[in-house]
C-alpha positions, 0 to 999 in steps of 0.5 A: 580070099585071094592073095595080094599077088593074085589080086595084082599087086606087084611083087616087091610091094607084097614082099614089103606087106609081107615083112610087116605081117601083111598077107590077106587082104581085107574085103575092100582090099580084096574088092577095089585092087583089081580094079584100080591097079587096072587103072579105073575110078574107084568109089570105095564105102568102108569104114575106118580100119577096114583096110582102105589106107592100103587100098588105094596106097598099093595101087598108087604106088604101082602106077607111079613106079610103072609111069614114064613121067619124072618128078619135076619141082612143085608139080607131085605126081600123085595127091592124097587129101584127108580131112585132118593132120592125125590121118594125113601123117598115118597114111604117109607112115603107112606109104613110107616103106612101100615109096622107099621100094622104088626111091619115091618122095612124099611130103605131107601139107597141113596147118598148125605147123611152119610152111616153109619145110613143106615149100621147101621139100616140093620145090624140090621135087616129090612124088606124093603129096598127102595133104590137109585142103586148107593148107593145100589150097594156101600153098597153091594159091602163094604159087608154090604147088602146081596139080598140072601133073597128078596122075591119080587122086585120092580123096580119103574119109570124104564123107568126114571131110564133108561134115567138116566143110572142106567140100568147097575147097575139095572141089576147087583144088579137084578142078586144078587136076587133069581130067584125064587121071586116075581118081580114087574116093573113099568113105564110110557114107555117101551123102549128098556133098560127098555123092556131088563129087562122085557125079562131078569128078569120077568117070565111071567108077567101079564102085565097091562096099564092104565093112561099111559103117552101118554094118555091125561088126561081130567082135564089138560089144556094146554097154550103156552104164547108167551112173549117176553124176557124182560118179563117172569120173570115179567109174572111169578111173576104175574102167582106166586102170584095167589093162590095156588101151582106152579111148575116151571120148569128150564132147569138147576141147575143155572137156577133155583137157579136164577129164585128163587132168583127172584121170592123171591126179588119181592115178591114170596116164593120162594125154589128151587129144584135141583143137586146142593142142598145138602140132607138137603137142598133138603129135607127143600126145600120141607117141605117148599112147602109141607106146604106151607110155600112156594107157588112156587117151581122153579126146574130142571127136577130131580123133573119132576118125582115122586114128589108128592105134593097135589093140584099143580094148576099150572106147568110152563115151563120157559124153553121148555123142550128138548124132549117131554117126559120130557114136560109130566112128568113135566107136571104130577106135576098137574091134579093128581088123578081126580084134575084139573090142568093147563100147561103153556109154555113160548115161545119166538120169536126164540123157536115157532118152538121147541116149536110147534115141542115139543106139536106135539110130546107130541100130545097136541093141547095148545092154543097159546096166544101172551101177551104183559106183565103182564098185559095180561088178560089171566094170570088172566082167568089161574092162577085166584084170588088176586095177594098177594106178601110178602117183601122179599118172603121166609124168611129164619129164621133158626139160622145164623150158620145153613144158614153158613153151608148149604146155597143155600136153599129157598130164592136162597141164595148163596151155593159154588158149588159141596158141600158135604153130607156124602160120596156122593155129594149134586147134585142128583144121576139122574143128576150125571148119566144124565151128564154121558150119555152126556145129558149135554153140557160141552160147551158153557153154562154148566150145561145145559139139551140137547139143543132145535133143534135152538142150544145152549141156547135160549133167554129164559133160565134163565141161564148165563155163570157161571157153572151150577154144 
């Protein structure tokens, strides 16, 4: 495999790579550079955690610092969209070492937080704007942003941004950069939303796959555990409490503020992530799991994508995934970058055949254990080494006044519903627009994802009746 500088990428940046430990391209790294540092459209499949944030990153990087144009107020440079705020501050996170080289500015644009900060900074002249479409379009029609001098264009997770409804939007802001600049779009699938884009928008594109979200991945084993219902929380403590990371994965918001609130009161810190948390709480959550002050993150599919946390051993389905892309995204959470990682699906008695119907699609082959309990010895061969529980499991030790005012966060504290931040609300712009598309029922169990084939909600959702949003 060819090294960064052989593959183009200027020296300073490849120092900068270097000094985080970065110093073989991945496949679509190693696929796409030549070309887009060359200056070509580029459509690169691959899924998340396959190395495409730095893909294209580098590539920008270069050809703003090699351009002769100047940052002017309200008119940045260069724009990234991604689908939600998680994955729009991971990438800035990610470009903030390599802008800092050449003295670059980024600003992030998304919801759920005050405009004004955002207004204030591209006013005064950025580089970079790394953005939400909903935000991005409200900022541009208030006056405050102008797209008249990008001079490249990312469009990162399309295919997500596609199933969350943001197409339109995407089209419309697509349509306010100039023609002539360079265009760069990846995703995991192309569906036919996301195949319109490339039609409408990229000029010949160089086209690369590698790691694409069909593709098995060696170091990722995969488990369906089938359980009876009296017993997934009791076997998701015990799975919890081993060592390291876990991932969670709940198919709505009241679900997993629920199933965190469990986890926490017997003994596994515990913080949630999901539509119904407002920015700050969202972004303390997963400080909190980033540093492992928390070991457990029980979440909605809004963390299914683009959510990078290092060394997550273990991703559990609490409850099966509707359709089987959801099933690999949430999936990708672990066995990133080479790391070994290992899937479980908790399976009840009336979801087997959503169950065998979900892996045939996603084209796994798991191995199916039927378990009594928690005291199964499988759990221990999955999730190996000393069960350790902490009394009340995350302790929340922020001031009264502060847990008062944002509640909801890490120990599955109470939070009123549809809070505010800033002009947006608390729940995610992903979920706002899915809810939109009919992608979660008003009947019956609100708040809920699509319904496996059986109908309605299966025994093992950890949701109740009350409304999810």
């Amino acid at each position: 495999m060819s090294s960064f500088l052989e593959l183009g990428v200027p020296a300073d940046l490849s120092d900068v790579l270097a000094s985080q430990g970065i110093t073989d391209p991945t496949p679509i790294q190693a696929a796409t550079l030549p070309d887009s540092l060359g200056g070509r459209d580029v459509l690169g499949r691959g899924r998340t955690g396959s190395g495409k944030t730095l893909a294209f990153l580098l590539p920008l990087v270069a050809r703003l610092d090699a351009s002769r144009s100047r940052r002017t107020p309200k008119r940045p440079r260069a724009l990234i969209l991604a689908p939600t705020r998680e994955l729009v501050a991971q990438i800035d996170a990610a470009l903030a070492p390599l802008a800092a080289v050449h003295g670059l500015r980024t600003r992030t644009v998304f919801g759920g937080v005050g405009q004004n900060p955002q207004v204030t900074a591209i006013r005064q002249g950025v580089d970079f704007v790394l953005a939400c479409p909903g935000r991005l379009e409200d900022l541009i029609k208030q006056g405050h942003v102008d797209l008249g001098q990008v001079e490249v264009t990312v469009l990162d997770e399309a295919d997500h941004m596609a199933d969350l409804g943001f197409l339109p939007a995407v089209r419309r802001i697509l349509e306010q950069t100039p023609r002539g600049g360079q265009r760069m779009l990846f995703s995991a699938t192309l569906d036919s939303g996301v195949n319109v884009l490339v039609k409408r928008f990229l000029t010949n594109p160089a086209t690369h796959e590698a790691d694409s979200a069909q593709s098995p991945i060696s170091t990722m084993d995969h488990h369906v555990l089938h359980v009876h219902r009296d017993h997934r929380v009791s076997v998701l403590v015990d799975l919890t409490s081993a060592p390291g990371r876990t991932v969670v994965f709940t198919r709505t918001k009241h679900g997993a503020k629920n199933l965190a609130k469990q986890l926490n009161s017997r003994g596994v810190p515990t913080v949630e992530l999901h539509g119904n948390l407002a920015q700050n709480a969202r972004t303390r959550n997963m400080e909190a799991f980033h540093s492992g002050k928390a070991s457990t993150l029980v979440a909605t599919d809004i963390a299914a994508r683009g959510i990078h946390v290092d060394d997550v051993a273990l991703v559990v389905h609490a409850d099966p995934p509707a359709e089987h892309k959801a099933y690999l995204h949430r999936s990708g959470r672990t066995a990133r970058a080479g790391a070994a990682g290992t899937v479980i699906t908790l399976m009840t008695d009336q979801q087997v055949k959503d169950v065998r119907d979900l892996t045939r699609a996603a084209k796994i082959s798991p191995t199916t254990t039927k378990i009594s309990g928690p005291s199964h010895p499988v759990l221990a061969q999955l999730a190996p080494g000393e069960r350790v529980l902490v009394a009340g499991g995350l302790k929340d030790d922020r001031p009264a006044e502060d847990r008062n005012q944002s509640r909801g966060g890490g120990g599955g504290g109470r939070r009123r519903s549809g809070g505010r931040g800033g002009q947006g609300s608390g729940r995610s712009q992903g979920e706002s627009r899915s809810r939109q598309q009919g992608g979660r029922s008003r009947g019956g169990n609100r708040g809920s994802a699509a319904a496996p084939k059986s109908g309605g909600h299966s025994a093992a959702s950890f949701s109740s009746n009350r409304r999810g949003r």
